[in-house]
PyMOL CGO cylinders between C-alpha atoms (Angstrom):
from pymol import cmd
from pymol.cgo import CYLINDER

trace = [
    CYLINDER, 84.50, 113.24, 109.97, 87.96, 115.16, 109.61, 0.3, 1, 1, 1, 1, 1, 1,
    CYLINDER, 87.96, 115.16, 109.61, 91.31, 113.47, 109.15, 0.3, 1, 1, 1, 1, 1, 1,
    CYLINDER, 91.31, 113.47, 109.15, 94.00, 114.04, 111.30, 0.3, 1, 1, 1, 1, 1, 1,
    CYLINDER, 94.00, 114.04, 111.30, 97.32, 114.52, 109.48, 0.3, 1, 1, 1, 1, 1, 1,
    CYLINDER, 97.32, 114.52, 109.48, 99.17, 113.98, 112.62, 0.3, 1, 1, 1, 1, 1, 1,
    CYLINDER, 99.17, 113.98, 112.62, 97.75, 110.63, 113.21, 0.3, 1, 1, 1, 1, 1, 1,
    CYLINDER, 97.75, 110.63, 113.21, 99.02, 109.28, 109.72, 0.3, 1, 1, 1, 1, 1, 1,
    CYLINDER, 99.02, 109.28, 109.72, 100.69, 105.73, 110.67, 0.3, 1, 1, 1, 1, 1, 1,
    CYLINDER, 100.69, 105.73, 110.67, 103.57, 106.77, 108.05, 0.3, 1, 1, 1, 1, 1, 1,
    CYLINDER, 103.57, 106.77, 108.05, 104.53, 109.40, 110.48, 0.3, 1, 1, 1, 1, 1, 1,
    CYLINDER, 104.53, 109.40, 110.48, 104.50, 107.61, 113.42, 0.3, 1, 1, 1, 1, 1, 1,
    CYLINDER, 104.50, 107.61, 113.42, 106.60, 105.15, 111.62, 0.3, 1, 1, 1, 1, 1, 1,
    CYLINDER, 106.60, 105.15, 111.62, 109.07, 107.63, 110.71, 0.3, 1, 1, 1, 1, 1, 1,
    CYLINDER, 109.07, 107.63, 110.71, 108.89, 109.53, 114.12, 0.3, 1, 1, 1, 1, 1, 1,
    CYLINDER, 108.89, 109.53, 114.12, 109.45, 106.32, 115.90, 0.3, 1, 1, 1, 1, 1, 1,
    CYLINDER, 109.45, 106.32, 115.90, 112.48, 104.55, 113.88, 0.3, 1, 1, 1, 1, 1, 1,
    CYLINDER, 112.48, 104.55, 113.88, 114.32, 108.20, 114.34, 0.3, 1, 1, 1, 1, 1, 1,
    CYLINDER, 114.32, 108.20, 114.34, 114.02, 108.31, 117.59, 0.3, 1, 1, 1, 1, 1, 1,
    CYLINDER, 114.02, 108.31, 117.59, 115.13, 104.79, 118.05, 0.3, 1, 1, 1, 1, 1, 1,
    CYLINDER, 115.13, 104.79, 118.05, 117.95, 105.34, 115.78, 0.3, 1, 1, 1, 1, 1, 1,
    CYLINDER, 117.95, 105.34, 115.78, 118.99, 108.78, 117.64, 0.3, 1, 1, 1, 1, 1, 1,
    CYLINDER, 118.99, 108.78, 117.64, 118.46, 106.86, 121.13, 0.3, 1, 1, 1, 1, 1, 1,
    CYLINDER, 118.46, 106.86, 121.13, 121.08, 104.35, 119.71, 0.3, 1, 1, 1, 1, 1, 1,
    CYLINDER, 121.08, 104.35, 119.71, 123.59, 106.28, 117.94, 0.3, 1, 1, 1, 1, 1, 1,
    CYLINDER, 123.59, 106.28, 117.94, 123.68, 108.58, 120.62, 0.3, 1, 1, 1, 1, 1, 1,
    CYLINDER, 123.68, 108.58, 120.62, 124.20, 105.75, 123.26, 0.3, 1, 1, 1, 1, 1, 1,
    CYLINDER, 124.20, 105.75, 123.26, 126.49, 104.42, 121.85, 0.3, 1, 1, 1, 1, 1, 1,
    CYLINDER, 126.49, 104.42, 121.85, 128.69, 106.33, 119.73, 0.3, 1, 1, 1, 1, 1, 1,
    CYLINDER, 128.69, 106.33, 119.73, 128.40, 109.45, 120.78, 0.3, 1, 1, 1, 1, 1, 1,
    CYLINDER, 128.40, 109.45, 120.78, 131.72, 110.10, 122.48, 0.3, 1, 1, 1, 1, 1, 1,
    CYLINDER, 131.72, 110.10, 122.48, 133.39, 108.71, 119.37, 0.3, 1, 1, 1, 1, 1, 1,
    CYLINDER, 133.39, 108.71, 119.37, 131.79, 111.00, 116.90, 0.3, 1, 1, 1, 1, 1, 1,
    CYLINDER, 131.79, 111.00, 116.90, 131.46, 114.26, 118.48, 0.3, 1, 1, 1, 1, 1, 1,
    CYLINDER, 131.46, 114.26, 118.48, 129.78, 116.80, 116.07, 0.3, 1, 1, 1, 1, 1, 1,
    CYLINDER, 129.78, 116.80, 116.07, 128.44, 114.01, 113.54, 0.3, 1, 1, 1, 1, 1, 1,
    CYLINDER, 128.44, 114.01, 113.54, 126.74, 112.21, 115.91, 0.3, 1, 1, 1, 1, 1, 1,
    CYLINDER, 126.74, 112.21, 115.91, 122.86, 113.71, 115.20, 0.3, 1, 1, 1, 1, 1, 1,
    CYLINDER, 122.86, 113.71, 115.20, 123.34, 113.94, 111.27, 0.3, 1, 1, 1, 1, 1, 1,
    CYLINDER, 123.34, 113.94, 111.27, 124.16, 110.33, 111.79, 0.3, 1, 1, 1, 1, 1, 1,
    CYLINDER, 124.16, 110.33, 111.79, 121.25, 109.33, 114.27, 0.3, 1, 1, 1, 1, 1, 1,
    CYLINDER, 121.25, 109.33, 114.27, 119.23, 110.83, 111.79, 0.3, 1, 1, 1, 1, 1, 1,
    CYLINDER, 119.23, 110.83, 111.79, 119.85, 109.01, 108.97, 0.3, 1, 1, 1, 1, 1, 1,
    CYLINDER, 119.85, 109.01, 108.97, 120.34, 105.61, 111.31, 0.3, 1, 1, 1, 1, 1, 1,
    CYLINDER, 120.34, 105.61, 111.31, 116.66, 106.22, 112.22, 0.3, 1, 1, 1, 1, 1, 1,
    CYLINDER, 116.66, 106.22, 112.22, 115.52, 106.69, 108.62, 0.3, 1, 1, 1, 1, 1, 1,
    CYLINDER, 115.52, 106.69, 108.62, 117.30, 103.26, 107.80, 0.3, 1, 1, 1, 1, 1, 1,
    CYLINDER, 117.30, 103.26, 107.80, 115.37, 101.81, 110.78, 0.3, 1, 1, 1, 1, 1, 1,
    CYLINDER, 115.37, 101.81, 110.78, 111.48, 103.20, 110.20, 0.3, 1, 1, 1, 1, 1, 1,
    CYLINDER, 111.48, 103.20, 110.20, 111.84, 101.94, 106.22, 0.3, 1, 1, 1, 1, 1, 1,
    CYLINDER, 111.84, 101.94, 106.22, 113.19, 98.44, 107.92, 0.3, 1, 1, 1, 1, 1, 1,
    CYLINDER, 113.19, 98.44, 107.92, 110.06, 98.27, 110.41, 0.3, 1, 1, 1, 1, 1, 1,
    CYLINDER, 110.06, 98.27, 110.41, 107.86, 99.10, 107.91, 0.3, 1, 1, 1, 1, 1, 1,
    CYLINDER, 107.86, 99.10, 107.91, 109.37, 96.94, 105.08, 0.3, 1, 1, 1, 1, 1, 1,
    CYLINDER, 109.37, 96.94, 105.08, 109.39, 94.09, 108.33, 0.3, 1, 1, 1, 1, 1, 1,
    CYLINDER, 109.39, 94.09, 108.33, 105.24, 95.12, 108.61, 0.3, 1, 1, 1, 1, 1, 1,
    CYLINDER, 105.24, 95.12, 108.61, 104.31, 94.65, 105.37, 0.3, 1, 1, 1, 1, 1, 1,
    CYLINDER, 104.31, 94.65, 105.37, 106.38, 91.16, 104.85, 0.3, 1, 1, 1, 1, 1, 1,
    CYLINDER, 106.38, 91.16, 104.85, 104.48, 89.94, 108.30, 0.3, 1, 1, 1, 1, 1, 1,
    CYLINDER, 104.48, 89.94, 108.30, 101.23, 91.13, 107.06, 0.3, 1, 1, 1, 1, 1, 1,
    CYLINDER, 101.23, 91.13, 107.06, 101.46, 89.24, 103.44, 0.3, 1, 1, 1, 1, 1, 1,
    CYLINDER, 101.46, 89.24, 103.44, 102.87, 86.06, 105.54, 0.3, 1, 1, 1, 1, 1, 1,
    CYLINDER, 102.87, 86.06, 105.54, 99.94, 85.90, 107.67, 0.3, 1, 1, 1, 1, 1, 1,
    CYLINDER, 99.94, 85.90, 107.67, 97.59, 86.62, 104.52, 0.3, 1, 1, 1, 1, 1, 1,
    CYLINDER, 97.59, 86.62, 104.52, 99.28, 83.50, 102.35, 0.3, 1, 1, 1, 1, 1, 1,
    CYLINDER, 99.28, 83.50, 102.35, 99.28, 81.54, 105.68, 0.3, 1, 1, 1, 1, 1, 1,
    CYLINDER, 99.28, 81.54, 105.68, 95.11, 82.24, 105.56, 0.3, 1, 1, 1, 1, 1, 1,
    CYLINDER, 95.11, 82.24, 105.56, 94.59, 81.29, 102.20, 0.3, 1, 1, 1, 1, 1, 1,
    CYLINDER, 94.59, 81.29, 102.20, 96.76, 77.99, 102.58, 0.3, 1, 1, 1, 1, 1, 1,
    CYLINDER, 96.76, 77.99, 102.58, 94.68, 77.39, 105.99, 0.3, 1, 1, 1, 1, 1, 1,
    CYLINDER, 94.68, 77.39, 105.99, 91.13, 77.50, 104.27, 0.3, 1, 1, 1, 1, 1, 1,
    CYLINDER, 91.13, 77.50, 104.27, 91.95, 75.68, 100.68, 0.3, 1, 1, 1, 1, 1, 1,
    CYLINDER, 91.95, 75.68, 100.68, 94.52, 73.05, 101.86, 0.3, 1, 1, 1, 1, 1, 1,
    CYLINDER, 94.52, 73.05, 101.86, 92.07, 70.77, 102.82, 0.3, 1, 1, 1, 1, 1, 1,
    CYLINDER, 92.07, 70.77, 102.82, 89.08, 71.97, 101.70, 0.3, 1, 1, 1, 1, 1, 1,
    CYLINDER, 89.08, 71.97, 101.70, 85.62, 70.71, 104.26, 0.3, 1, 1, 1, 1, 1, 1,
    CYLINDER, 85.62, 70.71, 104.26, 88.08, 71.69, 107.10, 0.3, 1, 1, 1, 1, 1, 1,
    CYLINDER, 88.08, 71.69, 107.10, 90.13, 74.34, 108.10, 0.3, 1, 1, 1, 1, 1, 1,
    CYLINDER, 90.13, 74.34, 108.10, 94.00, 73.73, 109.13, 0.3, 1, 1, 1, 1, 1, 1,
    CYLINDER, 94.00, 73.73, 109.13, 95.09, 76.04, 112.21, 0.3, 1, 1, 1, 1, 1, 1,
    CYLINDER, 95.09, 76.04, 112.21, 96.53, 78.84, 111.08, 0.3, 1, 1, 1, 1, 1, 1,
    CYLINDER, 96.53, 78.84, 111.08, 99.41, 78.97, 113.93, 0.3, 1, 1, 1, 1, 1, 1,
    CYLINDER, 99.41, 78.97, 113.93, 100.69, 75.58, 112.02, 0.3, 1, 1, 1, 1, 1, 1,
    CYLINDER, 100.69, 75.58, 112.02, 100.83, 76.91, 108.79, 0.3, 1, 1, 1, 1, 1, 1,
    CYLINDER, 100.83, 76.91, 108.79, 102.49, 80.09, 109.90, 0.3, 1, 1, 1, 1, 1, 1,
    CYLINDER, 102.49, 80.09, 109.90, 104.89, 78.78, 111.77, 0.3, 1, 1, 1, 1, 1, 1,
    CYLINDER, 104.89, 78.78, 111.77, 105.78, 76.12, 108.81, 0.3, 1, 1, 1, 1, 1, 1,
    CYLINDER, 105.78, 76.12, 108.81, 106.28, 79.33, 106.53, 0.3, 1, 1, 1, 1, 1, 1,
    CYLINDER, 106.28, 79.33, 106.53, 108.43, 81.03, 109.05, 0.3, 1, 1, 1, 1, 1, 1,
    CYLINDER, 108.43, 81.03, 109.05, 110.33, 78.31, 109.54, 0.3, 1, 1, 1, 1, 1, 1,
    CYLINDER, 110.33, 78.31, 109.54, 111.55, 77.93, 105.90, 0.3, 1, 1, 1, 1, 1, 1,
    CYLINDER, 111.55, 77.93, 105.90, 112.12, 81.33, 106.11, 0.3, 1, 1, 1, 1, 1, 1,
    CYLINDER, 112.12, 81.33, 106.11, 114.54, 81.21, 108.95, 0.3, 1, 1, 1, 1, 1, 1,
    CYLINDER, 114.54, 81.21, 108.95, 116.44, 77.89, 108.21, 0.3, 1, 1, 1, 1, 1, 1,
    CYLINDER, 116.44, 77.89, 108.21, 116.94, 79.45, 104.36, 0.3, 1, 1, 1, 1, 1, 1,
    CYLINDER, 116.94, 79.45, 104.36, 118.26, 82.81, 106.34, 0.3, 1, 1, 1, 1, 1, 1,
    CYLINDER, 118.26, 82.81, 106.34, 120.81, 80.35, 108.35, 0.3, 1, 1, 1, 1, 1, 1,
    CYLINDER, 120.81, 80.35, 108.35, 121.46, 78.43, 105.32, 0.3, 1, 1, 1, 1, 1, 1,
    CYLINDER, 121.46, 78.43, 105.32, 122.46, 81.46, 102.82, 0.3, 1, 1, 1, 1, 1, 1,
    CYLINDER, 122.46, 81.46, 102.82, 124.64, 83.15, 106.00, 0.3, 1, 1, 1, 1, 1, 1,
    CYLINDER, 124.64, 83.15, 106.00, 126.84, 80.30, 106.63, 0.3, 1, 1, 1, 1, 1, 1,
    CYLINDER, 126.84, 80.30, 106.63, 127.22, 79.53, 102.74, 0.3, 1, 1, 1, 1, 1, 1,
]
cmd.load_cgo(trace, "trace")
């Protein structure tokens, strides 16, 4: 079996949140910055792959820890895991709200 190096999920990552970020900057600003408007889409969409893939790893260990609580909070049964995902994500969010308007 060979590996394709095109196929790595790191690149399509990358290739992804640059586009998105030159799609954006472009829309929006580019009539306001003229010649520096694809040296900054570039580095928007670098800012934007490491925040989806920072955003993919946080989702994957919440739905891991949501798993674990699911099967050993009460032990002969097994909790939905929708309930205690959603109770984790919910902390999350109201702390979010909390810390912004503080």
């Amino acid at each position: 079996m060979t590996r394709n190096d095109l196929a790595d999920p790191f690149l399509f990552g990358l290739s992804s949140g640059a586009a998105a970020g030159a799609v954006s900057v472009i829309t929006v600003f580019g009539d306001n910055f003229g010649i520096w408007t694809l040296p900054v889409a570039a580095f928007t969409g670098g800012i934007l792959a490491a925040s989806i893939a920072s955003c993919a790893l946080f989702g994957a260990v919440l739905l891991l820890a949501s798993d674990l609580l699911a099967r050993t909070l009460l032990p002969p049964q097994e909790l939905p895991i929708g309930i205690i995902t959603t109770s984790l994500g919910a902390f999350f969010v109201v702390t979010m709200v909390v810390r912004n308007r503080l």
